[in-house]
Each structure stands twice: as structure tokens, then as C-alpha cells.
C-alpha positions in Angstrom: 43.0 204.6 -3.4 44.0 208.0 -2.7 41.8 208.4 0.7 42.6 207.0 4.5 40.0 207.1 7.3 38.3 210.5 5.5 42.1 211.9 4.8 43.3 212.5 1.5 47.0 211.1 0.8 49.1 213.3 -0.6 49.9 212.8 -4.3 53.4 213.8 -5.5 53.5 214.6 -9.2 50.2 212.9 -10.0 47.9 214.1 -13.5 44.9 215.5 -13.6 42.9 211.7 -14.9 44.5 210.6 -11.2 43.3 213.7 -9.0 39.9 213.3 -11.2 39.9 209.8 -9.6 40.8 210.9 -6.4 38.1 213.1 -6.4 35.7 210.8 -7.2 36.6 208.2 -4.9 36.8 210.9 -2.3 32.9 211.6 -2.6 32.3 208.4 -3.1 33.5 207.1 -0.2 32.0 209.9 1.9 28.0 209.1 0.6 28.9 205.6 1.4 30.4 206.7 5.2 27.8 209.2 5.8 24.8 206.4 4.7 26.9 204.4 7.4 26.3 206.4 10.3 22.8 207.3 9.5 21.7 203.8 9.6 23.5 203.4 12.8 21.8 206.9 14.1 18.6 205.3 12.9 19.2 201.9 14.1 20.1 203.0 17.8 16.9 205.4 17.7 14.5 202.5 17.0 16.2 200.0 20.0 16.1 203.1 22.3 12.2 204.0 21.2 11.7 199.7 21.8 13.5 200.2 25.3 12.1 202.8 26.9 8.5 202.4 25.7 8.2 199.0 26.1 6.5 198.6 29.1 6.2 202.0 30.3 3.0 202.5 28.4 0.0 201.2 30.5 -3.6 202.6 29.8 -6.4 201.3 32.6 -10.2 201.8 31.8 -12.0 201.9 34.9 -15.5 200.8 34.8 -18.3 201.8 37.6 -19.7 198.7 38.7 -23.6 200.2 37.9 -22.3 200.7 34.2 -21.3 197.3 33.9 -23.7 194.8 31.8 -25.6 192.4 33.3 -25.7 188.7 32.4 -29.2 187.8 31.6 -31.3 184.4 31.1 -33.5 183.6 28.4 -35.6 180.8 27.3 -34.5 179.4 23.7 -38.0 180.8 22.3 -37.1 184.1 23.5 -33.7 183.9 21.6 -35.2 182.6 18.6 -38.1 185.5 18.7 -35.0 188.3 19.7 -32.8 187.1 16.2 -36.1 186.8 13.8 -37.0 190.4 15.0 -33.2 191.2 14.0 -33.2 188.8 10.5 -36.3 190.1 10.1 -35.3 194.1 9.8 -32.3 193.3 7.3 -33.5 194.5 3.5 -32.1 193.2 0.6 -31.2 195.1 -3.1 -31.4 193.7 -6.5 -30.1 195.7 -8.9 -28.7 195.1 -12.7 -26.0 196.4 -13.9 -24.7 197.8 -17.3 -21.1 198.5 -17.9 -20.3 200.2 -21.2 -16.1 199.8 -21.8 -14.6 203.0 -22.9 -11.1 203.8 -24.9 -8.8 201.7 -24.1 -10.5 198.6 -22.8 -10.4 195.2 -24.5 -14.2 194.8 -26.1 -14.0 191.4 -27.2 -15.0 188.8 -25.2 
């Protein structure tokens, strides 16, 4: 291998096939170097982000105390009258359906 932490040996009397070689070993071994220290940049970006925002992000809805919903009582009748006005307001849809295939699709069933 013609290269040692990023510098390139000297080659006495070498061809061209070996400096071709070189070359590509060279730039090689760079991409693979450079993919190596972005990962690392990446990786020490992410545990910084976890570090610092962890718990430094706090939110706090304040409520007034007059916007606040009461609990209320009611009878069981009351309950049952209150969810057949909802059950009564749902609608329901029948519809049918005709699909036609077009080129392409399988036809046979």
C-alpha cells in the first residue's frame, strides 16, 4: 500500500500500472477517511443535541381556575337520554359500487 496516515510513500523506480494503483488506493482510502469523520461529526452532534435539550425544554399551560371544567352529576336516565340524542344524530351511507379494471389489471377472476 503506497499510502501512511494520508501521506504518500515515495516510490523509487515504480511503473505506471503501480502509480495507477497508488492513485487509486490514495482516493480510496480518503472517501473511506473522510466518511469516517463525518459519522463521528454526526454522531457527536446527535449526543450533544440529546445533552443539552434533554431536560432543558419545559412547556407549562397555565389554566385560570374559572376556565376549568366542572365535574357534574347525573342520573343514569339522564346519561342514557344525553348518548341517544348523540347515537341518534349519526347518519349512515349505503352506496354500490362499480369498479371497471383498466389496461393492465388482471380481469379474470
Amino acid at each position: 500500500m503506497c499510502i501512511s496516515r494520508g501521506r504518500i510513500r515515495k516510490m523509487a523506480g515504480s511503473t505506471g500500472a503501480k502509480m495507477a494503483v497508488c492513485l487509486h488506493s490514495i482516493s480510496s482510502e480518503g472517501r473511506k477517511l473522510l466518511m469516517r469523520r463525518v459519522w463521528t461529526c454526526l454522531a457527536l452532534a446527535t449526543l450533544t443535541a440529546f445533552a443539552g435539550c434533554g431536560g432543558s425544554i419545559k412547556h407549562d399551560v397555565h389554566i385560570a381556575k374559572r376556565d376549568m371544567p366542572v365535574a357534574k352529576d347525573a342520573s343514569r336516565e339522564e346519561l342514557i337520554e344525553k348518548f341517544n340524542a348523540q347515537a341518534s344524530a349519526a347518519k349512515s351511507l349505503n352506496a354500490t359500487v362499480e369498479l371497471q379494471p383498466t389496461a393492465g389489471s388482471n380481469t379474470a377472476a
